[in-house]
C-alpha positions in Angstrom: -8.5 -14.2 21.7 -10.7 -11.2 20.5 -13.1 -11.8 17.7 -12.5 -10.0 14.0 -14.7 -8.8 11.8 -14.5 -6.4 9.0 -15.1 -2.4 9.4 -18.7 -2.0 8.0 -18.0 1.4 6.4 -14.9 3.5 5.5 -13.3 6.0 8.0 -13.1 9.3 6.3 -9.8 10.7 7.5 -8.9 14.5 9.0 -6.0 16.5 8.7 -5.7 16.7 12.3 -6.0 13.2 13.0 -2.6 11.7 14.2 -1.0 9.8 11.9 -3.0 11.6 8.6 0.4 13.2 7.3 2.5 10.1 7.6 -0.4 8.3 5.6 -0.8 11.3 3.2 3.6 11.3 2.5 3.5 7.5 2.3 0.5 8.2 -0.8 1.9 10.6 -2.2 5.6 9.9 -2.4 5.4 8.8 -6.1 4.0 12.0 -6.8 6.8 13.9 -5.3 9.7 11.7 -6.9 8.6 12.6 -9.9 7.4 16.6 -9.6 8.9 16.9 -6.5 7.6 19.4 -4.5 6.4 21.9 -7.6 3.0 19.9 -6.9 1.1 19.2 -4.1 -2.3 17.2 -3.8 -5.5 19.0 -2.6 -7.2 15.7 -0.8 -10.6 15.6 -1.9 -11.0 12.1 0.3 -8.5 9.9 2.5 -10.4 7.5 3.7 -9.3 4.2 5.5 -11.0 0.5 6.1 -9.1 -1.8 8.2 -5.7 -2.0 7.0 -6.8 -0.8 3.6 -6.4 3.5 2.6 -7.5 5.0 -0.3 -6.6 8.7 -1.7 -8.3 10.2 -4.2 -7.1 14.4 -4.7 -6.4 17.0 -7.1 -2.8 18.1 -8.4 -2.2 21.8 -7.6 0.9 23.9 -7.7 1.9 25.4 -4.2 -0.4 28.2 -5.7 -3.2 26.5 -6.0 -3.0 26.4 -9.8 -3.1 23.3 -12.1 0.4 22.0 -12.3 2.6 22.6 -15.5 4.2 19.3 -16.8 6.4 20.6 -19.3 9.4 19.0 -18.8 8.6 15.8 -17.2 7.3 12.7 -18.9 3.4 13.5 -18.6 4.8 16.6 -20.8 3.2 15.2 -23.9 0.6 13.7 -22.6 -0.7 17.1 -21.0 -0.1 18.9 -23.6 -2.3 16.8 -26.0 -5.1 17.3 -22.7 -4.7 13.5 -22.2 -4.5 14.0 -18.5 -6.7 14.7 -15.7 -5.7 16.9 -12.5 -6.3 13.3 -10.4 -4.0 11.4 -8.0 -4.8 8.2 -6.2 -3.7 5.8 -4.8 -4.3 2.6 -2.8 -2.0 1.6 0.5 -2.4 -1.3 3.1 -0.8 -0.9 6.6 1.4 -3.9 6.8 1.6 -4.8 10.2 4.7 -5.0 11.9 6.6 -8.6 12.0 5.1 -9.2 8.2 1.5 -11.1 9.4 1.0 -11.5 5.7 -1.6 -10.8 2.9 -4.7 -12.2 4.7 -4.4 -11.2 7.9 -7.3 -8.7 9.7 -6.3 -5.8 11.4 -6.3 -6.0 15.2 -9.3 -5.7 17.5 -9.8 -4.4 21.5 -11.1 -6.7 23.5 -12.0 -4.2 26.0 -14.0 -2.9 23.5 -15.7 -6.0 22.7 -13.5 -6.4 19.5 -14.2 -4.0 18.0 -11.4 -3.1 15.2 -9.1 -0.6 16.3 -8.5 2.5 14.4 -6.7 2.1 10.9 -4.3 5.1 12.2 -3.6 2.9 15.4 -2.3 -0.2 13.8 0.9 -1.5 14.0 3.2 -1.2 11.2 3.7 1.0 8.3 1.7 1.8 5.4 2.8 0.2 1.8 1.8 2.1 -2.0 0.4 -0.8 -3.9 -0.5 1.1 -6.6 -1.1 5.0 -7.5 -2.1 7.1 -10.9 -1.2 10.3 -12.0 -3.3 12.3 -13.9 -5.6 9.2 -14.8 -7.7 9.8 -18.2 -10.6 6.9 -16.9 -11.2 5.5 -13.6 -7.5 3.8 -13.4 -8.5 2.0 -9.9 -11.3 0.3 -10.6 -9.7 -3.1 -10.8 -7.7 -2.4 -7.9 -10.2 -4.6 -5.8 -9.5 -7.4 -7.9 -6.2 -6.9 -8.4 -5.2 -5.8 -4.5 -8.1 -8.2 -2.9 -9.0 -4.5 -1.5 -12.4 -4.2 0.0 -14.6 -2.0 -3.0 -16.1 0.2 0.1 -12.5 1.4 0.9 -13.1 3.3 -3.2 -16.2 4.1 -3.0 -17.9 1.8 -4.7 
């Protein structure tokens, strides 16, 4: 058996890494349920610890313009300037066969267990929370809440 250990620092993730857009839809499918695809999120940071991913981007139109809300339920909100450009959200890759809530994320033992790569595990990545358009820091009881490692936000 390989040893485990937690990733010391978050991975900041690339648009041309493999497995970066199926992260990114998996983030950002609440976004599109809602606004379809009128919005789009410019990714300020994707960045991934473990089995843990965290998003943080701005809402754009297509365009590159700040999206117009009228119409959907952030309408009022908006319009009263309530709400921020921001998107985030949190995910964990659940590996496959449902190894539960505490378990670590694989190692190599070739590599003298060293974890592998968050966009190598097995398994698909699951939304535990997101906020759209935040007016204060919305995830910054998602740690608590998530039992999320704080270096996966930033903090």
């Amino acid at each position: 058996m390989s040893a485990t250990f937690p990733q010391a620092a978050p991975r900041a993730l690339q648009a041309e890494d493999d497995g970066y857009q199926e992260l990114l839809d998996a983030a950002t499918a609440p976004l599109h349920e809602v606004l379809g695809d009128r919005v789009v999120v410019e990714v300020e940071r994707l960045d991934c610890l473990g089995r843990w991913a965290f998003l943080m981007g701005n809402m754009r139109t297509p365009g590159g313009e700040r999206p117009d809300f009228r119409g959907t339920r952030f309408a009022e909100h908006a319009a009263a300037g309530s709400m921020s450009d921001l998107y985030v959200a949190l995910l964990r890759r659940d590996p496959e066969g449902g190894a539960g809530e505490g378990a670590e994320p694989a190692t190599d033992a070739a590599d003298g267990g060293v974890p592998v790569d968050c966009l190598e595990l097995p398994g698909e990545w699951v939304l535990l929370d997101h906020a759209i358009g935040p007016g204060d820091v919305a995830w910054l009881d998602w740690p608590a809440r998530h039992a999320a490692p704080r270096a996966v936000f930033g903090f």
